[in-house]
DOSE-10102 format. One record per residue (C-alpha): residue in three letters; x, y, z. Coordinates in steps of 0.25 Angstrom, whole numbers, padded with zeros to 4 digits, always signed. Example, Ala and Ser with C-alpha at 12.3 -4.5 7.8 and 13.67 -1.06 7.14 Angstrom:
% DOSE-10102
ALA+0049-0018+0031;SER+0055-0004+0029;
% end
This chain:
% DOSE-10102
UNK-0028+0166-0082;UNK-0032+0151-0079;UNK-0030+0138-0087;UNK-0033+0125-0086;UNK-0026+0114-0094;UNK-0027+0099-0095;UNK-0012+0092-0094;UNK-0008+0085-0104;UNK+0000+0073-0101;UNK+0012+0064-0107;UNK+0005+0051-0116;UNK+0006+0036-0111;UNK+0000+0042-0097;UNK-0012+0048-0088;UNK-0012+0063-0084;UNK-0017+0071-0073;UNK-0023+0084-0077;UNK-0018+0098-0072;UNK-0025+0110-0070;UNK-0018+0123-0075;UNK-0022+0136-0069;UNK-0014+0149-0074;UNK-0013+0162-0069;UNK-0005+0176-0071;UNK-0003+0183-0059;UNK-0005+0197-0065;UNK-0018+0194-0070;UNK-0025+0189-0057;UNK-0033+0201-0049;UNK-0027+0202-0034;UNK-0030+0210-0021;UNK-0014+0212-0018;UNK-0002+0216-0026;UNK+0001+0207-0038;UNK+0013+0199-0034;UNK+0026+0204-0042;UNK+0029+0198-0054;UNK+0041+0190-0056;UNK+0037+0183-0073;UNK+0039+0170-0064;UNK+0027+0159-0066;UNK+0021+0149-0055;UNK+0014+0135-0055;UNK+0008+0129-0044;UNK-0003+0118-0042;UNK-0007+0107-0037;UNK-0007+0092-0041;UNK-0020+0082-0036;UNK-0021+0069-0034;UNK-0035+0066-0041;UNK-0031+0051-0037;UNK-0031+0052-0024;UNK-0039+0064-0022;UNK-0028+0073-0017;UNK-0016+0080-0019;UNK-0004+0075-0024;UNK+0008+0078-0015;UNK+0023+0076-0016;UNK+0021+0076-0033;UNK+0033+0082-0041;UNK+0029+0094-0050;UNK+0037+0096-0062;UNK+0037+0109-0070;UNK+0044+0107-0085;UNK+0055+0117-0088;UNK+0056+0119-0070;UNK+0067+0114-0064;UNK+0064+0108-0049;UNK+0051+0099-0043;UNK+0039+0104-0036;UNK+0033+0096-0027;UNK+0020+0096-0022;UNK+0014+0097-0009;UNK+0005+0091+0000;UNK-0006+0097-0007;UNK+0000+0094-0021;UNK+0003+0109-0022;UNK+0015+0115-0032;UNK+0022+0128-0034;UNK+0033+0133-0046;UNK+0036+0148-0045;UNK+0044+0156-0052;UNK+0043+0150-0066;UNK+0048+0157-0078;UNK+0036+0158-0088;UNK+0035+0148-0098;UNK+0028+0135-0102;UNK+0027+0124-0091;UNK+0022+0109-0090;UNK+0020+0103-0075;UNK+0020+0090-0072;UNK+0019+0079-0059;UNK+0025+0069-0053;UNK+0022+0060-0043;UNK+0023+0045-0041;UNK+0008+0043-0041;UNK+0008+0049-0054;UNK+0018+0038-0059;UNK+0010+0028-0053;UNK-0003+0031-0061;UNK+0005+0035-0074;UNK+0001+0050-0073;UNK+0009+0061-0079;UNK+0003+0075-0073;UNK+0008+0088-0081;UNK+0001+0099-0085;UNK+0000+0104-0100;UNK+0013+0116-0102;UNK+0007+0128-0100;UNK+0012+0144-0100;UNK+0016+0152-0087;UNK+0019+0166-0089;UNK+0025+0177-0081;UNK+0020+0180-0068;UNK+0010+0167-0070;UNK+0005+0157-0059;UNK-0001+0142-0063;UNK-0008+0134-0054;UNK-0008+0119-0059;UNK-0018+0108-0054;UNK-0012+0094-0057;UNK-0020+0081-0054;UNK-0016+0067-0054;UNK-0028+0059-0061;UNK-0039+0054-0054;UNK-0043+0038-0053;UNK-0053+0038-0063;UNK-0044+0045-0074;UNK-0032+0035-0071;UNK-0041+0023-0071;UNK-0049+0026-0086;UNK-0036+0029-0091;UNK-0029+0016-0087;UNK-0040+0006-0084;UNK-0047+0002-0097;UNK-0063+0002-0096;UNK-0069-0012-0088;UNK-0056-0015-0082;UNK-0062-0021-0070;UNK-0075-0019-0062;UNK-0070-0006-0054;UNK-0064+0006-0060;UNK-0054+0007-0050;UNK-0038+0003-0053;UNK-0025+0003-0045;UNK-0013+0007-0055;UNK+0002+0010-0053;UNK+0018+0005-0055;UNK+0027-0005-0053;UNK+0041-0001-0051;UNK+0054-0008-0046;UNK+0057-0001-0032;UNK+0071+0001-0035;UNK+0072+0003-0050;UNK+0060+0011-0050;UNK+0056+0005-0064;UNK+0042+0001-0067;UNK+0041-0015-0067;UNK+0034-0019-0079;UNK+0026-0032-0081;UNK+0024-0033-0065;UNK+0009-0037-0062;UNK+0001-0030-0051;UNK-0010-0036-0044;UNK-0021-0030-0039;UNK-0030-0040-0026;UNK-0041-0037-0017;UNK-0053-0044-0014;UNK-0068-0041-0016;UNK-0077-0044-0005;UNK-0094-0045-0007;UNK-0102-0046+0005;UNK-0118-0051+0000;UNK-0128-0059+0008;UNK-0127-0068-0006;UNK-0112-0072-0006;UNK-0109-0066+0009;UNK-0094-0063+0007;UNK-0087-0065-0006;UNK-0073-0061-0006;UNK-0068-0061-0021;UNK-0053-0059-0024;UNK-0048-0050-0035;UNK-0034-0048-0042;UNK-0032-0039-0052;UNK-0017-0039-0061;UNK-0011-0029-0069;UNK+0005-0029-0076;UNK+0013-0018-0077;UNK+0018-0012-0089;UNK+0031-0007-0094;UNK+0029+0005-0084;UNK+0025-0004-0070;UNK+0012+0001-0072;UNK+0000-0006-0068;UNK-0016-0006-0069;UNK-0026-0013-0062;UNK-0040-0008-0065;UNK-0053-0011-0062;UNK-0053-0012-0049;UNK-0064-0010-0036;UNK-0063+0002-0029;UNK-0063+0001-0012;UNK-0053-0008-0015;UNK-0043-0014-0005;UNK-0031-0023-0014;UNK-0017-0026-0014;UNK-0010-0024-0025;UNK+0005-0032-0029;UNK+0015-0031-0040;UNK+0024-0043-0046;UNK+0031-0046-0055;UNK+0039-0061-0055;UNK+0043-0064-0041;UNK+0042-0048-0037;UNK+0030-0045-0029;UNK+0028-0032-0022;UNK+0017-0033-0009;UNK+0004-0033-0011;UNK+0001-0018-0007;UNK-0012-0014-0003;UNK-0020-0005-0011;UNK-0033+0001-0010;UNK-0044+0007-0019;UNK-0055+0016-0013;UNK-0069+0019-0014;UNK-0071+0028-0028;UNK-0077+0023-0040;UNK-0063+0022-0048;UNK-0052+0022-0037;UNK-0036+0021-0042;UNK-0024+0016-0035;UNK-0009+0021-0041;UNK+0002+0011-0033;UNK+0015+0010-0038;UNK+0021-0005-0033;UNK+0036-0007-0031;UNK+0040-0021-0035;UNK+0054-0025-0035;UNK+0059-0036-0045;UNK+0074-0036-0041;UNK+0072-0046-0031;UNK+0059-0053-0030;UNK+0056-0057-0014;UNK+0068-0049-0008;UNK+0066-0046+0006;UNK+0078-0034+0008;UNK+0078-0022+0000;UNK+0084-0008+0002;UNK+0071-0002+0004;UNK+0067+0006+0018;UNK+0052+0007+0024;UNK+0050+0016+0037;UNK+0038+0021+0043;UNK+0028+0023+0055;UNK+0017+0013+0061;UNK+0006+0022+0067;UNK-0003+0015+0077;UNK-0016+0021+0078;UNK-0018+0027+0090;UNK-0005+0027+0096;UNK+0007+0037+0097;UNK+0019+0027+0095;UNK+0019+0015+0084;UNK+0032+0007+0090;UNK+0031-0007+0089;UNK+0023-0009+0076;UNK+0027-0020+0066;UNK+0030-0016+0052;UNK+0033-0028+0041;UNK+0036-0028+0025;UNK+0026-0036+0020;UNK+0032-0049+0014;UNK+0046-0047+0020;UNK+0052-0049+0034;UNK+0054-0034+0037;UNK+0046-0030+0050;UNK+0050-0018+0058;UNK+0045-0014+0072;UNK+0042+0000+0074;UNK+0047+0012+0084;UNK+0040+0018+0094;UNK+0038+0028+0085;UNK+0029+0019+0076;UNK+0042+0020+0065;UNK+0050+0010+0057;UNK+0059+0007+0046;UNK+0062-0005+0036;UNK+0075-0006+0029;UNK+0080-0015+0018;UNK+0066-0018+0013;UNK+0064-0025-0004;UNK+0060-0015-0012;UNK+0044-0015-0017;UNK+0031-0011-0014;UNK+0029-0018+0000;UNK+0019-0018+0011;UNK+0022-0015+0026;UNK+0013-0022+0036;UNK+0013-0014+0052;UNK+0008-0020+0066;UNK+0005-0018+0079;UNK-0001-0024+0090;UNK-0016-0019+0092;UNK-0016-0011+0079;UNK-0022-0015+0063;UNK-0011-0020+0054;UNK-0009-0010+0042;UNK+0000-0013+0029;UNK+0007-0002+0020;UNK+0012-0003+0006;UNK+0026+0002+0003;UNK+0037+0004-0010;UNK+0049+0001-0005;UNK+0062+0005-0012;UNK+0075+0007-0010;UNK+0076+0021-0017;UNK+0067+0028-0004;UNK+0063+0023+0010;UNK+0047+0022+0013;UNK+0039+0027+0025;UNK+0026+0024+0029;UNK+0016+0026+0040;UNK+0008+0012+0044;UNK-0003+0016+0052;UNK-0010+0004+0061;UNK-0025+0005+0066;UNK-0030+0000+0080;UNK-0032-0014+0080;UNK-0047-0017+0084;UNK-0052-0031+0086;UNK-0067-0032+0082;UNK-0076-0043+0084;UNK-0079-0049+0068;UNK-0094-0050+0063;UNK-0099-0061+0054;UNK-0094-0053+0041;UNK-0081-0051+0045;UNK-0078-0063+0051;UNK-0084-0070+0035;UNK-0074-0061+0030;UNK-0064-0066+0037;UNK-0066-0080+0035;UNK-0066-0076+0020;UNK-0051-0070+0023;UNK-0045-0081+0029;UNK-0050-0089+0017;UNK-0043-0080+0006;UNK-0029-0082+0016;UNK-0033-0098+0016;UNK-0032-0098+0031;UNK-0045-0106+0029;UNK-0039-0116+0019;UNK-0029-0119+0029;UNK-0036-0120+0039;UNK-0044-0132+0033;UNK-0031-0140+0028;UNK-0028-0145+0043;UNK-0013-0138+0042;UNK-0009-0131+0053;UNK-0019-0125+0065;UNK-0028-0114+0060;UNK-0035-0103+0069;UNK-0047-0096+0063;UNK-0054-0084+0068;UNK-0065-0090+0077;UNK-0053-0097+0085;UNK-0045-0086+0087;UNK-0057-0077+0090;UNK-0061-0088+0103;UNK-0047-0087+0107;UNK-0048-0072+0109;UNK-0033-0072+0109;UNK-0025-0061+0115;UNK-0011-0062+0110;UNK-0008-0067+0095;UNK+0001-0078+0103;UNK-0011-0082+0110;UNK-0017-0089+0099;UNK-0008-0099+0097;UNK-0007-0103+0111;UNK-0018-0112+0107;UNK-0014-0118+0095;UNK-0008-0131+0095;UNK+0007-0133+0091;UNK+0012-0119+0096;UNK+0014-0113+0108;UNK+0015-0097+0114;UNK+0029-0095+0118;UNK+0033-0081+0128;UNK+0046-0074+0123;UNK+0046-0063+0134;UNK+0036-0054+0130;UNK+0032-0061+0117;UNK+0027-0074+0114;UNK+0028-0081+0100;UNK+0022-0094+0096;UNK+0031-0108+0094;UNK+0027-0121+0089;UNK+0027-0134+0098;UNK+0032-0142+0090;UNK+0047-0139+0089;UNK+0053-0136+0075;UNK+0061-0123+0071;UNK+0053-0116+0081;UNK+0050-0105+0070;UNK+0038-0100+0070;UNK+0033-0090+0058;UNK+0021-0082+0057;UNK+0013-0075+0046;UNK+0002-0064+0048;UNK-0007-0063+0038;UNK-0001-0071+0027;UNK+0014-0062+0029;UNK+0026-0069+0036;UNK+0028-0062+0050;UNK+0041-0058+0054;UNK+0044-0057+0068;UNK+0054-0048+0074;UNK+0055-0056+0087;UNK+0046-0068+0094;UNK+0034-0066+0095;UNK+0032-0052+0091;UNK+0018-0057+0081;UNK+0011-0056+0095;UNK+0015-0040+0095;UNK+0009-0037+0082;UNK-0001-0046+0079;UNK-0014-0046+0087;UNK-0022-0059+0091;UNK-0035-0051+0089;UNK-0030-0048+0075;UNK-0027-0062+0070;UNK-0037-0071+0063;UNK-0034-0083+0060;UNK-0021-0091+0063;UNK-0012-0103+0056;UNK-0003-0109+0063;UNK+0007-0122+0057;UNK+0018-0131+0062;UNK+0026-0140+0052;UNK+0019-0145+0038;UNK+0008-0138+0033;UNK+0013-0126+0034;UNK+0005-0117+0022;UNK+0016-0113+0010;UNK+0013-0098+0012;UNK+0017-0099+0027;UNK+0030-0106+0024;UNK+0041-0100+0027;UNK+0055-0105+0029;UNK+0055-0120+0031;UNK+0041-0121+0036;UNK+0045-0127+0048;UNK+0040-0116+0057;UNK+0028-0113+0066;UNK+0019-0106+0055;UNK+0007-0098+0060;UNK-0001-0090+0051;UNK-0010-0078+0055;UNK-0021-0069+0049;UNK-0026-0056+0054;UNK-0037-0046+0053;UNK-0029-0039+0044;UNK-0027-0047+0036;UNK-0041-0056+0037;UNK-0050-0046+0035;UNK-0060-0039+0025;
% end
């Protein structure tokens, strides 16, 4: 006998659908001896990601009246044996499902003796989510990024916290050559954290970012693929107990794998927006302890290898792992549209501005490409005021002109902390920088003070940062 049934779902939500498929042993033609019957029923089945376009592992599968979880496996697989007959309900639980505000239960339905039910369970694709929670000409594409706001340690949703969306649109036309239009899209939460933001492009790359007051969490990067209607669920952890604190009880470990190399020691691992750095083991490992709680990003470097960024929720209630895995660096000689892009970039970060103010000594990427620079210490061996200094096998770079003697570096626009002198030159490559600002004394821009300003301040952009 076989069924199939529509699930019915709890008001105030969406639903997923599940497919019911019923069958009495005794009643089903076999070539070997029917298996003994015990009056005991069986469910089983399968739940889908139709979000993602595969299964959905690791969700929690409730039974009403059953005692006890099942979990599914790595192929969103079930199985509940030995079950009295009766009248069951089954429902899921997962956290993407708390993130897009699904609820996924089937309709109840009859078991009886000797019986075995198959259950297909599907999480709801992009296109259903997106008609039900983005009105009709939200925006000029049909795509959306949605989820929840929750405080990291009370786990309660934050309500009236506004979530912004930025990414920037590029057009390349032999009418207007390269235009570079930036977009920012804004969404508060209601009184359960969630959030909207629809309309949006698909083949998107954005960053997205929660606040709230003084509360901010890091802008994590997102990204929206290549399908008509494309949807993101991210829930964002965004702590309002103490605004800008740089301690926590939260704990981040992990492995940075170089590609194409066995080991991963010596990689340099930061919490974006904070002074955390850790160096890592032979073994490519590390760990972070006493980190703020919040949605953060960690930004990992080597020496020869592409610099890669990773969002993740910290919280004191569980320790985080991740993998960060780093690309082989490859210098390549810029063509003319690349090199228009670029000029464009350093326009948006007002390295061009700056440049024209007369304030400080500014290298652009034609200098640096004439000096062909082989160490990042090499380049400022010709810029007036500073000098290269050797400290064993290092060197580090120190103003001429006395003062504190305190010199302080950023890399694309983010404060660098150093874990001993001169250690920049052993994770940032000459061949990856592309424009340089250095400054001594008075003039020193606001968003590269820090401290009293008193120190040598010298500013660098990469290619991973200036790039398009």
């Amino acid at each position: 006998m076989m069924r199939i049934r529509l699930s019915v779902g709890v008001p105030g939500g969406l639903f997923g659908f599940a497919l019911l498929v019923s069958s009495v042993a005794a009643q089903e033609p076999t070539a070997q001896a029917p298996a003994a019957k015990t009056g005991k029923a069986e469910i089983s089945g399968v739940v889908v990601d139709s979000l993602h376009m595969h299964y959905l592992a690791g969700a929690d599968v409730i039974i009403e009246g059953i005692r006890g979880t099942v979990v599914t496996d790595s192929v969103g697989r079930f199985r509940m044996g030995g079950l009295p007959p009766g009248t069951y309900q089954v429902g899921v639980f997962h956290p993407l499902l708390d993130t897009i505000g699904t609820s996924l239960a089937t309709r109840p339905f009859r078991l009886g003796p000797d019986s075995a039910t198959f259950l297909v369970l599907a999480v709801p694709s992009a296109p259903t989510i997106i008609r039900e929670m983005c009105p009709a000409g939200s925006g000029e594409g049909s795509s959306a990024v949605i989820g929840h706001v929750s405080d990291p340690e009370t786990l309660q949703p934050v309500a009236d916290a506004e979530v912004s969306i930025a990414w920037v649109q590029i057009e390349v036309s032999k009418q207007v050559g390269i235009r570079r239009t930036p977009h920012l899209l804004r969404d508060t939460t209601n009184a359960l954290g969630a959030f909207h933001i629809c309309g949006l492009p698909s083949s998107l790359d954005a960053t997205l970012q929660a606040h709230k007051g003084a509360a901010a969490t890091a802008e994590v990067p997102v990204s929206l693929g290549d399908r008509a209607s494309e949807l993101v669920a991210r829930a964002l952890f965004l702590s309002l107990a103490a605004p800008g604190v740089a301690v926590g009880n939260a704990t981040v470990s992990g492995k940075v794998v170089l590609e194409g190399s066995s080991t991963g020691g010596g990689s340099r691992v930061e919490l974006v927006g904070t002074e955390v750095v850790a160096l890592t083991n032979e073994a490519g490992e590390f760990t972070m302890t006493n980190l703020p709680s919040g949605s953060h990003v960690l930004l990992a470097r080597h020496l020869g290898y592409g610099a890669e960024t990773v969002p993740v929720d910290l919280t004191s209630h569980e320790p985080k792992n991740v993998t960060i895995k780093l690309p082989k660096y490859v210098a390549v000689m810029d063509p003319v549209l690349v090199t228009a892009r670029r000029n464009r970039s350093l326009d948006r970060v007002g390295f061009s501005q700056r440049k024209k103010s007369g304030f400080g000594y500014l290298l652009g990427p034609d200098q640096l490409a004439r000096m062909n620079a082989f160490r990042l210490t090499d380049i400022f061996r010709r810029v007036p005021g500073v000098r290269v200094v050797s400290n064993g096998f290092e060197e580090s770079v120190v103003s001429n002109r006395g003062g504190s003697g305190c010199v302080q570096y950023y890399v694309d626009d983010m404060p660098w902390t150093s874990t001993s002198p001169g250690d920049i030159n052993s994770f940032v490559s000459a061949h990856e920088v592309v424009a340089v600002e250095v400054y001594q004394g008075p003039g020193v821009p606001v968003q590269f003070t820090r401290g009293t300003g008193s120190c040598l301040t010298i500013v660098m952009w990469t290619r991973f940062k200036i790039r398009d």
